[in-house]
C-alpha positions in Angstrom: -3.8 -13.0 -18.4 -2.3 -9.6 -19.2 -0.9 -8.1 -22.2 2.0 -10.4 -22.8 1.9 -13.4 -20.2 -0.3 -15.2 -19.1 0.4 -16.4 -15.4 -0.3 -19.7 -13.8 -0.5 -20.3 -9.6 -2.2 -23.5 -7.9 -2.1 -24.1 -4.3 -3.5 -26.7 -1.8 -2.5 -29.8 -3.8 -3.2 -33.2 -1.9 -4.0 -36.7 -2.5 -4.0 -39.7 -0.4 -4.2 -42.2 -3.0 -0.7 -43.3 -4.0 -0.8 -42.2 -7.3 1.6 -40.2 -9.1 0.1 -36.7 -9.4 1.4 -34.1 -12.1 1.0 -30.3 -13.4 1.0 -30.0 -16.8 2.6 -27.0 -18.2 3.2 -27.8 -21.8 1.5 -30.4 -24.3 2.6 -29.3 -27.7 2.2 -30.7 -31.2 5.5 -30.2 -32.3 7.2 -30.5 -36.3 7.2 -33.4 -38.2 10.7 -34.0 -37.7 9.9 -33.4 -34.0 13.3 -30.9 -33.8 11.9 -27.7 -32.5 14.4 -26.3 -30.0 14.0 -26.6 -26.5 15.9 -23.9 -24.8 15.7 -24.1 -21.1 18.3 -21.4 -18.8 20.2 -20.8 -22.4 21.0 -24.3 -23.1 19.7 -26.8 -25.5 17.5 -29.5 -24.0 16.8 -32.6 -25.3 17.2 -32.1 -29.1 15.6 -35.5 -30.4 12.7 -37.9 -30.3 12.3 -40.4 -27.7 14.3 -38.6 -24.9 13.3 -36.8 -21.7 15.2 -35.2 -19.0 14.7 -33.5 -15.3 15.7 -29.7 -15.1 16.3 -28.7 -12.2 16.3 -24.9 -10.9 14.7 -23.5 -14.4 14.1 -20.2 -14.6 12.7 -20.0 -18.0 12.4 -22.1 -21.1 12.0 -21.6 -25.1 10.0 -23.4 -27.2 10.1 -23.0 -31.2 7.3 -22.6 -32.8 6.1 -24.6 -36.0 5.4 -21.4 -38.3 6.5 -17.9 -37.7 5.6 -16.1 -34.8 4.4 -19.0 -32.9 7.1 -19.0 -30.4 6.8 -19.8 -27.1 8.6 -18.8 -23.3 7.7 -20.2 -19.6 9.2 -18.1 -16.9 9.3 -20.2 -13.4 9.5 -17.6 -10.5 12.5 -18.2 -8.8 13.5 -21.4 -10.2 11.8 -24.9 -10.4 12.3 -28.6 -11.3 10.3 -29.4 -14.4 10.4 -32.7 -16.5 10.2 -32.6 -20.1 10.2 -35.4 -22.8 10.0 -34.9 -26.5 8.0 -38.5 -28.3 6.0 -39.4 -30.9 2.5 -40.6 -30.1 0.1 -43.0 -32.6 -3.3 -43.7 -31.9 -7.2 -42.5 -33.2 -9.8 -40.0 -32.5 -12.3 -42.6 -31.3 -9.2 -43.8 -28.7 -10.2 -40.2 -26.8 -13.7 -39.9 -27.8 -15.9 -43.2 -27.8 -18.9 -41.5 -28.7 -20.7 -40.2 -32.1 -20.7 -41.3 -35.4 -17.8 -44.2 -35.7 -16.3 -43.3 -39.1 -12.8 -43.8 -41.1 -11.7 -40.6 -39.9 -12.4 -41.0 -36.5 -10.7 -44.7 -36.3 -7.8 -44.0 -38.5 -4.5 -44.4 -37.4 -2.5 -40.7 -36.6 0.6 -40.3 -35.9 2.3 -37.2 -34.1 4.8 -35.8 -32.5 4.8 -33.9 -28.8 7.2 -32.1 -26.4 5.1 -32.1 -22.7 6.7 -30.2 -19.5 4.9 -31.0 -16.0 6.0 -30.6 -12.6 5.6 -33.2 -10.7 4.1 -33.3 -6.7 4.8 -36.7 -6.0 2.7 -39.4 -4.9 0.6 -38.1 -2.4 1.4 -34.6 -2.1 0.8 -32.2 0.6 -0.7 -28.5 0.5 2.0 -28.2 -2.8 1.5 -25.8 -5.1 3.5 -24.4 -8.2 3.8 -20.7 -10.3 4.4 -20.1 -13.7 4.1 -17.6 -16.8 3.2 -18.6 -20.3 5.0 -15.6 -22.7 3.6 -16.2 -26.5 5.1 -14.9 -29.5 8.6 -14.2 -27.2 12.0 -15.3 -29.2 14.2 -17.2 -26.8 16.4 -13.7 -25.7 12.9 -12.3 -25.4 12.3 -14.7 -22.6 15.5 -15.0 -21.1 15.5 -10.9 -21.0 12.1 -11.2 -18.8 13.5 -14.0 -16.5 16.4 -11.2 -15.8 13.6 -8.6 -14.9 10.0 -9.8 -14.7 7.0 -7.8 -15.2 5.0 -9.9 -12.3 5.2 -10.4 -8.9 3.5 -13.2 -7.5 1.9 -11.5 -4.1 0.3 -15.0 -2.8 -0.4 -18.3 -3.6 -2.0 -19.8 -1.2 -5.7 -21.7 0.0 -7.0 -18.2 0.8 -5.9 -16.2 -1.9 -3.9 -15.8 -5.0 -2.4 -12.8 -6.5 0.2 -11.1 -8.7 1.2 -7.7 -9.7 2.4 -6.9 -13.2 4.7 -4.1 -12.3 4.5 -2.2 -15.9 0.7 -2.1 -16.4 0.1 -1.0 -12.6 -2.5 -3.9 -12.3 -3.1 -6.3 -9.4 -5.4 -9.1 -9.8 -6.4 -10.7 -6.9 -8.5 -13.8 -6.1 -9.9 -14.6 -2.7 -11.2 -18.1 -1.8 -13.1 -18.0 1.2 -16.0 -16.3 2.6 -13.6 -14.7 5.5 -12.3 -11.5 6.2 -8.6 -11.8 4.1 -5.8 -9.0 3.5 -3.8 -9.4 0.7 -1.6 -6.5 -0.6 -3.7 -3.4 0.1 -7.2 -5.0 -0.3 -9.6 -6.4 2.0 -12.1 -8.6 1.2 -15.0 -10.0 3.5 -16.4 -12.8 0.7 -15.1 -15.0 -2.0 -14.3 -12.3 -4.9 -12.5 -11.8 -8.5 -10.7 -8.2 -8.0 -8.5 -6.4 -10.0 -7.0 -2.9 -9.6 -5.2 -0.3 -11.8 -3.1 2.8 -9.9 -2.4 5.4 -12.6 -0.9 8.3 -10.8 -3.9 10.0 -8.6 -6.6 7.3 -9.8 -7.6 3.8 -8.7 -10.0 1.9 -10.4 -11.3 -1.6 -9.6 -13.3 -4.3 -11.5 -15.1 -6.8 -9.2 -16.8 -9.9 -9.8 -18.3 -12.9 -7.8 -16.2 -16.2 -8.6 -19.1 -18.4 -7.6 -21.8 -16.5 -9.7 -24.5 -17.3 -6.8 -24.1 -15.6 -4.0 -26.7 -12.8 -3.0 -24.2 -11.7 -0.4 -22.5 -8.2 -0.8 -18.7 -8.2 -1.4 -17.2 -5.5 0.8 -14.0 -4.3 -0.1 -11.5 -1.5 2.4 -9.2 -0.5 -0.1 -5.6 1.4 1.6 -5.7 4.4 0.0 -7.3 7.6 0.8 -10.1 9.0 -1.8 -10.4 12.5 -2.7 -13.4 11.2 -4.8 -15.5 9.0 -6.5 -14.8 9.5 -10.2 -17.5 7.0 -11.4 -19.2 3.9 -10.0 -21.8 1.0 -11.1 -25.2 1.1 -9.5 -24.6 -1.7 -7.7 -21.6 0.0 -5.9 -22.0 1.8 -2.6 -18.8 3.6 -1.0 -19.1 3.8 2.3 -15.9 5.8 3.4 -13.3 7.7 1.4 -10.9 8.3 4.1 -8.8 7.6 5.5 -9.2 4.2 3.9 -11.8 3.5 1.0 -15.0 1.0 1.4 -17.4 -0.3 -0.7 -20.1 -2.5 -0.4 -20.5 -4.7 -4.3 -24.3 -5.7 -4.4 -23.5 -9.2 -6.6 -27.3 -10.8 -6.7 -28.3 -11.8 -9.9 -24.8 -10.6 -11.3 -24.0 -14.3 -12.6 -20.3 -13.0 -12.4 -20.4 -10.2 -13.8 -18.0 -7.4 -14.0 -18.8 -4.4 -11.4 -16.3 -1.0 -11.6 -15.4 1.6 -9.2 -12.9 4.4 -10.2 -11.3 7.1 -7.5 -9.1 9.8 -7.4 -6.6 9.7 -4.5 -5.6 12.5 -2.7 -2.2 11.2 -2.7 0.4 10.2 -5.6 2.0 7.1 -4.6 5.8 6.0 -6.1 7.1 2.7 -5.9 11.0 2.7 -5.0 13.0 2.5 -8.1 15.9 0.4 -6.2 16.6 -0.8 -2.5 18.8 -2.9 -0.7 20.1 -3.5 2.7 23.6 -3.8 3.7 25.3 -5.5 6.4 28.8 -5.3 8.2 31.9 -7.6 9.6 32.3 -10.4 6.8 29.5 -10.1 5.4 30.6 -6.3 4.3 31.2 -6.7 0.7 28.1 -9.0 0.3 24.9 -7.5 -1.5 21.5 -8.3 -0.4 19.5 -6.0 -3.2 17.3 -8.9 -4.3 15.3 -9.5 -1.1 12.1 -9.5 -0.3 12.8 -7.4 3.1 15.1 -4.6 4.0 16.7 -4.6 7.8 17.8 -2.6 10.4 19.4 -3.5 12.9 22.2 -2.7 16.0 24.1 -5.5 17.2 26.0 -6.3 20.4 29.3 -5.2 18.8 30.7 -3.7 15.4 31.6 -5.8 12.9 29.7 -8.5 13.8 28.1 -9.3 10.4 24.9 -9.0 11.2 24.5 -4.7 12.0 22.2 -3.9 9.2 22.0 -0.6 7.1 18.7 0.2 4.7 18.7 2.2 1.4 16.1 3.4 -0.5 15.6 5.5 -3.7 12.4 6.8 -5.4 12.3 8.3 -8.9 9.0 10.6 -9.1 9.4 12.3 -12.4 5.9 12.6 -13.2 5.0 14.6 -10.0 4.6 18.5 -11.5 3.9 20.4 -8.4 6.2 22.9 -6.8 5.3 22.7 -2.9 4.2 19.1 -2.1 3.6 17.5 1.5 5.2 13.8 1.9 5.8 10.9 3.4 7.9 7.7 3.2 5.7 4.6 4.3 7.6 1.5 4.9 5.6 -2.1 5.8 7.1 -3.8 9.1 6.9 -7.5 8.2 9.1 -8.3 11.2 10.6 -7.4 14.5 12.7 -8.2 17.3 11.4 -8.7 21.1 13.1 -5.7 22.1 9.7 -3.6 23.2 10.9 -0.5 21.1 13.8 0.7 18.6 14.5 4.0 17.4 15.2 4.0 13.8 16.8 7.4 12.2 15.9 8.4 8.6 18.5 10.2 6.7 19.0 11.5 2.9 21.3 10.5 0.4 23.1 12.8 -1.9 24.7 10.6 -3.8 22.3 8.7 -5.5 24.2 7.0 -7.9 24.0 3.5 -5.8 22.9 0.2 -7.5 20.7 -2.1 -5.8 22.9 -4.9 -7.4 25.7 -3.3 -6.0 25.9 -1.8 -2.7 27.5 -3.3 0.1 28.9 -2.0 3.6 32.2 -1.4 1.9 30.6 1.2 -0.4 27.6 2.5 0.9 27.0 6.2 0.4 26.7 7.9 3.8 23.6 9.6 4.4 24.3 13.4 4.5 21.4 15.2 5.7 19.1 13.9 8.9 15.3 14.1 8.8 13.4 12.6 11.5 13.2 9.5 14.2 10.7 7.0 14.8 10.3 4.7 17.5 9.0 1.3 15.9 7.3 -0.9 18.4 7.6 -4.7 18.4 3.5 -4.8 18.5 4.0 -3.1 14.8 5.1 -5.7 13.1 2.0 -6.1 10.2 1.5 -2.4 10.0 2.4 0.4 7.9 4.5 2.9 9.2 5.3 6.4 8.0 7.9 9.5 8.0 6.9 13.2 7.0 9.8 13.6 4.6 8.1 17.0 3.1 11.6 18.7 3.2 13.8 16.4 1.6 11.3 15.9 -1.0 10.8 19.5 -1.7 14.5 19.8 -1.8 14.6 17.2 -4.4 12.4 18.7 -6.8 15.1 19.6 -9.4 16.0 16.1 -10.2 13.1 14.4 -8.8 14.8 11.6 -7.5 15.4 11.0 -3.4 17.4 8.5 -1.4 17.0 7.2 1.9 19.5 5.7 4.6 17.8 4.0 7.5 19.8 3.3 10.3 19.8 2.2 14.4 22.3 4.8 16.2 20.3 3.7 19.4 20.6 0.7 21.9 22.5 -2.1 20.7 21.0 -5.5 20.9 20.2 -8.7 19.6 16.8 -8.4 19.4 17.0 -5.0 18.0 16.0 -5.9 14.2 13.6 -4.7 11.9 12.4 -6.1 8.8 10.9 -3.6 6.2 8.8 -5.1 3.0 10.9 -4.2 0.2 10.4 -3.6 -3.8 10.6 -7.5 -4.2 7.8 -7.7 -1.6 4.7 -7.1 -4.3 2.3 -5.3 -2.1 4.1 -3.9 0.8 7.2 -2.1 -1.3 8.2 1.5 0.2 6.0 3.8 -0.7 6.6 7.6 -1.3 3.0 9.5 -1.3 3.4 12.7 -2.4 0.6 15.4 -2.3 -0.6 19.1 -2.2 -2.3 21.1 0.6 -3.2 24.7 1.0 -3.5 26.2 4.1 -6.0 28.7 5.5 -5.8 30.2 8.6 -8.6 31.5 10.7 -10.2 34.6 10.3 -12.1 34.5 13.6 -11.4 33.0 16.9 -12.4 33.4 20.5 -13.2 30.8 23.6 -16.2 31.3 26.3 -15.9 31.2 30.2 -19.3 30.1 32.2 -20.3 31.3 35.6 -19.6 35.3 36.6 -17.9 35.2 32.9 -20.8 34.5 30.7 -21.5 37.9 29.3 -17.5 38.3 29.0 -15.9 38.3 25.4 -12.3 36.9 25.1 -12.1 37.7 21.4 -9.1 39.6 21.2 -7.1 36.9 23.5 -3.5 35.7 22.0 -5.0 32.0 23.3 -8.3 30.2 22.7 -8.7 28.0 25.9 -10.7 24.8 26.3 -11.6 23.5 30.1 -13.6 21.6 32.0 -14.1 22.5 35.8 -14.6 21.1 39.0 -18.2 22.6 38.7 -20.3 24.2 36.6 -20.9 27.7 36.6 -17.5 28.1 37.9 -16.5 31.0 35.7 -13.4 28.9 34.5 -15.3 26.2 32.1 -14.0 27.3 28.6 -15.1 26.7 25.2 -13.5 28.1 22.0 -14.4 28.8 18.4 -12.1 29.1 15.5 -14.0 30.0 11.9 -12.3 29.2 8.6 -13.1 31.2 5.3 -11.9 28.5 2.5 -13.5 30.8 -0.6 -10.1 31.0 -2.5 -10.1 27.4 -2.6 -10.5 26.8 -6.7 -10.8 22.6 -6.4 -14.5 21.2 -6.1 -13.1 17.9 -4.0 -10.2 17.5 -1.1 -9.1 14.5 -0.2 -8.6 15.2 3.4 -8.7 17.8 5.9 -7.1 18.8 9.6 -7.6 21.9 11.6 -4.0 22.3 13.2 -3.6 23.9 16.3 -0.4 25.1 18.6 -0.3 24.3 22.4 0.7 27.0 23.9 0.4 25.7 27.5 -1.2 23.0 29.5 -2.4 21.5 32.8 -0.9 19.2 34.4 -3.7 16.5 33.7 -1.7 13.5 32.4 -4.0 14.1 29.2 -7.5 15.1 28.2 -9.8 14.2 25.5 -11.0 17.4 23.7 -14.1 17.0 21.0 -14.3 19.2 18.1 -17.4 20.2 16.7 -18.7 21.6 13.2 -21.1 24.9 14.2 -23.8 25.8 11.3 -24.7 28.9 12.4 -21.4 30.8 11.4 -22.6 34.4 12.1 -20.8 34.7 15.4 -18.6 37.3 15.7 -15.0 37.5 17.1 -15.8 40.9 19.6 -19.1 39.4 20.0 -19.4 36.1 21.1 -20.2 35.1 25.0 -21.2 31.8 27.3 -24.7 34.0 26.7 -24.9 33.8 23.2 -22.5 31.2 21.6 -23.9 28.8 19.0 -24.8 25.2 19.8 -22.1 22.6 18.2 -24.4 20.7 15.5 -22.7 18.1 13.6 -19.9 15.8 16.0 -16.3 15.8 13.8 -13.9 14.1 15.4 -11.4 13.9 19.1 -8.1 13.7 20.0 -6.0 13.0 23.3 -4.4 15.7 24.2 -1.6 15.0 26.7 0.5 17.4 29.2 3.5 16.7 26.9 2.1 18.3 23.7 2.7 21.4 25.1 5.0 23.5 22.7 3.6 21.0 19.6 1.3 21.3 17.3 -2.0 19.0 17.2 -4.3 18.0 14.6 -8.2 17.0 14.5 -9.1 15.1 11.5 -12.0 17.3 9.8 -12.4 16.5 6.4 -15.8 15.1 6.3 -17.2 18.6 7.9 -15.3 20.9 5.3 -16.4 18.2 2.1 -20.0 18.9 3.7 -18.9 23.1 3.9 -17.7 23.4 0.2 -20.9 25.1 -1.3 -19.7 28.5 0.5 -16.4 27.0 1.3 -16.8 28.9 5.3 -17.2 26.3 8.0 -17.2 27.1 11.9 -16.1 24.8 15.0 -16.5 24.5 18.6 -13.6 22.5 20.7 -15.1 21.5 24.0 -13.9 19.3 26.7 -17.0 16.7 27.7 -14.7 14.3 29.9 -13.5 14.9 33.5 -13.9 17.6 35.1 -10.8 18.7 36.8 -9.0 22.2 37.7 -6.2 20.9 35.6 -7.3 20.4 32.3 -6.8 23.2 31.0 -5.3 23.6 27.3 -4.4 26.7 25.8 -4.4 27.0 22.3 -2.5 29.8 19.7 -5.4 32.0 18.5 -5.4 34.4 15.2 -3.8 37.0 18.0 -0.5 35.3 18.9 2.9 35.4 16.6 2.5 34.9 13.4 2.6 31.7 11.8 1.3 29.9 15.0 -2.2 31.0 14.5 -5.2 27.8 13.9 -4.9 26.6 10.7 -7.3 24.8 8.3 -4.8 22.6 6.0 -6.4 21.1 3.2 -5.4 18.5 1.3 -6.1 18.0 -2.5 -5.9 15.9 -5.7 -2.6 17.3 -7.8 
């Protein structure tokens, strides 16, 4: 139940008994003269007593009410057969309830009259199922005007879960059935569980409870979203993990189904697309596909072929009040072609005046401005993938509104597709995360050689190298240390955290695995510091494979749990150290604070707008 409709899902209906077996959807005491209308798809249905018909492919009905306001719409997601009969019924109290007091009441004759819907599964039924919305209080043009643009979306109806979204509040509800580890949208769950989540903006919240109101088992719950914070929690909730997904453990003994809350702020504002569609060419040109659940890309064999597919996508983030934001377009791959790897390019629209109704080949906008590649991978099909669009966005702030054009200029094949989740895909819809990050560079650098080197400093160095030798004691192992002073950072939370740093050359090691550690004692200094007198790495942050073709790039370490754990005196230090194989060529040389400006190691934090 939400605010206005009340939606109805059941799945896994069987029987082996020959019997006719029905879902009831209405069973309504209707007027005395048994005349209320019955409006099903804008027609009249069955106006009188003693008749009944079979609709077939309704997509809402209207029933009137007997006094004012007691109106009544069914919406039936993407068009059902429902039976419907409208009958008077005699009988007594004591016919449907034998037991109590036998009085005149209870054994006098009543007569009324009914109008009943069902579907109906046949007579033994396997694994069917059947959706539908109850709207009170809704005139008929009330109802028909939701069946034209519903506020749900039914995510899954199925023996493991059921779900649905009601796009206007922001809520998902979510059920999950079994005691197994279940996705559904962008929730987890490891046990049976009730769930149900509101995004506002930058904050999630989430209301648990145990469906079986037994179990002395802990829900856990890995939420995908990144946390900046918790905002407030239960007792019984223990978060595990902020980033870069959240967990929580929901202690549910002796709850007896009780509601359990979690709320969050994200570090990241998250917009749903406002339209999409996908287009294709050859005689299928002038065709529109907007209402799909996926959006395709693809490169046929030959033009005009009818099956090279074109996506569009627009997002509307009014709402978003910040004048220098980072972002990213993530798009859910819910299939792919065999073809190992495609390139898909990402432009932007200018003319954003497309329908999603509308658009076909024949009058597709071209995109006008190109932002990035991506090389999708048939092993990605179930996963999310992402491109930075931080420029295009940023150039979009006057209007706030940005469209997309994805499109194969690679390899033409048959196998070349890929099918993106779009808007009608509840769940796994593009997504445009927008969010804010300042960026700090260091205020101290330097790396260490062993061996002859020891006492050396290499301070003033426009490089900060990292090596591991043949031997120790070489004089050619190499550490470095990069410190970050953070103090003009006014927030009290981030949401995540990378240290960034430019390759400026590297051996010729296929790749090397470099660790980077947090250092406590931050006294160091930049002229100072030797293999003699360097402080110990203390608290292990993160690694990254580094490979001989980042050279020229920049990298990134993932270090936000170290700088959340640094923001009493908002300073933190790190050591970057190569613990793997030893070899004359592994060799990476970083930027330091000495080379060209704007290359220099970089703290980039990322926070809550």
């Amino acid at each position: 139940m939400f605010d206005d409709e009340i939606v109805c899902l059941g799945s896994g209906i069987n029987s082996t008994d020959n019997s006719p077996i029905e879902t009831i959807i209405e069973n309504r005491a209707i007027n005395s003269s048994g005349n209320n209308a019955l409006t099903v798809n804008g027609s009249l249905k069955i106006p009188s007593l003693g008749q009944s018909t079979t609709l077939t492919d309704a997509n809402w009905a209207h029933l009137a009410g007997n006094t004012a306001n007691s109106d009544i719409g069914y919406y039936f997601p993407g068009g059902s057969t429902v039976y419907a009969k409208r009958e008077t019924r005699t009988g007594t109290w004591y016919d449907i309830n034998k037991g109590g007091v036998i009085d005149d009441k209870r054994t006098e004759t009543q007569t009324r009259n009914y109008l009943t819907m069902w579907f109906s599964h046949g007579n033994n039924p396997v694994n069917q199922s059947y959706s539908y919305a109850l709207l009170p209080g809704k005139s008929a043009s009330q109802v028909s005007g939701y069946a034209a643009d519903p506020n749900i979306q039914i995510i899954e109806n199925s023996l493991d879960a059921q779900a649905v979204k009601e796009k206007t509040l922001g809520l998902t509800a979510i059920n999950f059935w079994n005691d197994t580890v279940k996705t559904v949208a962008d929730i987890t769950s490891t046990r049976k569980a009730s769930v149900i989540v509101k995004e506002t903006g930058a904050d999630y919240e989430i209301a648990v409870s145990d469906p079986t109101q037994v179990s002395t088992t802990p829900i856990v719950l890995e939420i995908n979203r990144k946390g900046a914070s918790v905002i407030s929690k239960d007792s019984n909730v223990t978060v595990t993990q902020l980033s870069p997904t959240i967990k929580l453990s929901i202690n549910v003994s002796n709850m007896k189904g009780a509601t359990i809350r979690a709320k969050f702020s994200l570090g990241t504002v998250s917009f749903s697309p406002s339209k999409d569609a996908f287009i294709c060419d050859g005689p299928n040109a002038g065709t529109n596909y907007g209402s799909d659940v996926n959006l395709a890309v693809k490169r046929e064999l030959a033009d005009d072929s009818g099956t090279n597919r074109k996506t569009y996508v627009n997002f509307d983030f009014n709402g978003y009040d910040y004048s220098a934001p980072e972002a990213k377009l993530k798009l859910y791959v819910s299939n792919i072609g065999t073809d190992p790897e495609r390139t898909i390019k990402l432009y932007g629209v200018s003319d954003e005046a497309w329908s999603e109704a509308g658009i076909t080949w024949n009058n597709a906008p071209a995109g006008t401005t190109y932002i990035s590649s991506l090389t999708i991978k048939n092993t990605d099909k179930g996963k999310w993938i992402s491109y930075d669009v931080t420029d295009y966005v940023r150039n979009n702030l006057n209007d706030k509104n940005a469209s997309f054009l994805l499109v194969n200029e690679g390899t033409r094949s048959s196998q070349s597709t890929v099918l993106l989740g779009s808007k009608e895909r509840a769940g796994f819809e593009p997504k445009l995360e927008i969010y804010n990050t300042v960026s700090f560079n260091t205020n101290k650098d330097a790396f260490i050689c062993d061996g002859p080197n020891a006492s050396t400093n290499y301070g003033g160095e426009y490089t900060i190298a990292v090596k591991r030798e043949v031997g120790d004691d070489s004089g050619t192992n190499r550490k470095a240390y990069a410190h970050f002073d953070f103090s003009s950072y006014a927030g009290s939370a981030i949401s995540d955290a990378k240290i960034k740093l430019y390759v400026h050359n590297i051996g010729t090691d296929t790749e090397r695995t470099i660790k980077l550690y947090g250092v406590s004692n931050e006294a160091w200094s930049e002229t100072g510091i030797t293999w003699n007198n360097a402080p110990a790495g203390t608290a292990y942050v993160s690694s990254l494979a580094i490979k001989n073709t980042d050279k020229g790039k920049w990298v990134s370490f993932d270090a936000a749990s170290y700088v959340r754990s640094n923001l009493n005196d908002k300073n933190a230090s790190f050591l970057l150290v190569n613990e793997g194989t030893r070899s004359s060529q592994s060799t990476v040389l970083f930027a330091s604070k000495e080379y060209a400006a704007g290359f220099e190691p970089k703290l980039v934090i990322q926070y809550r707008p």
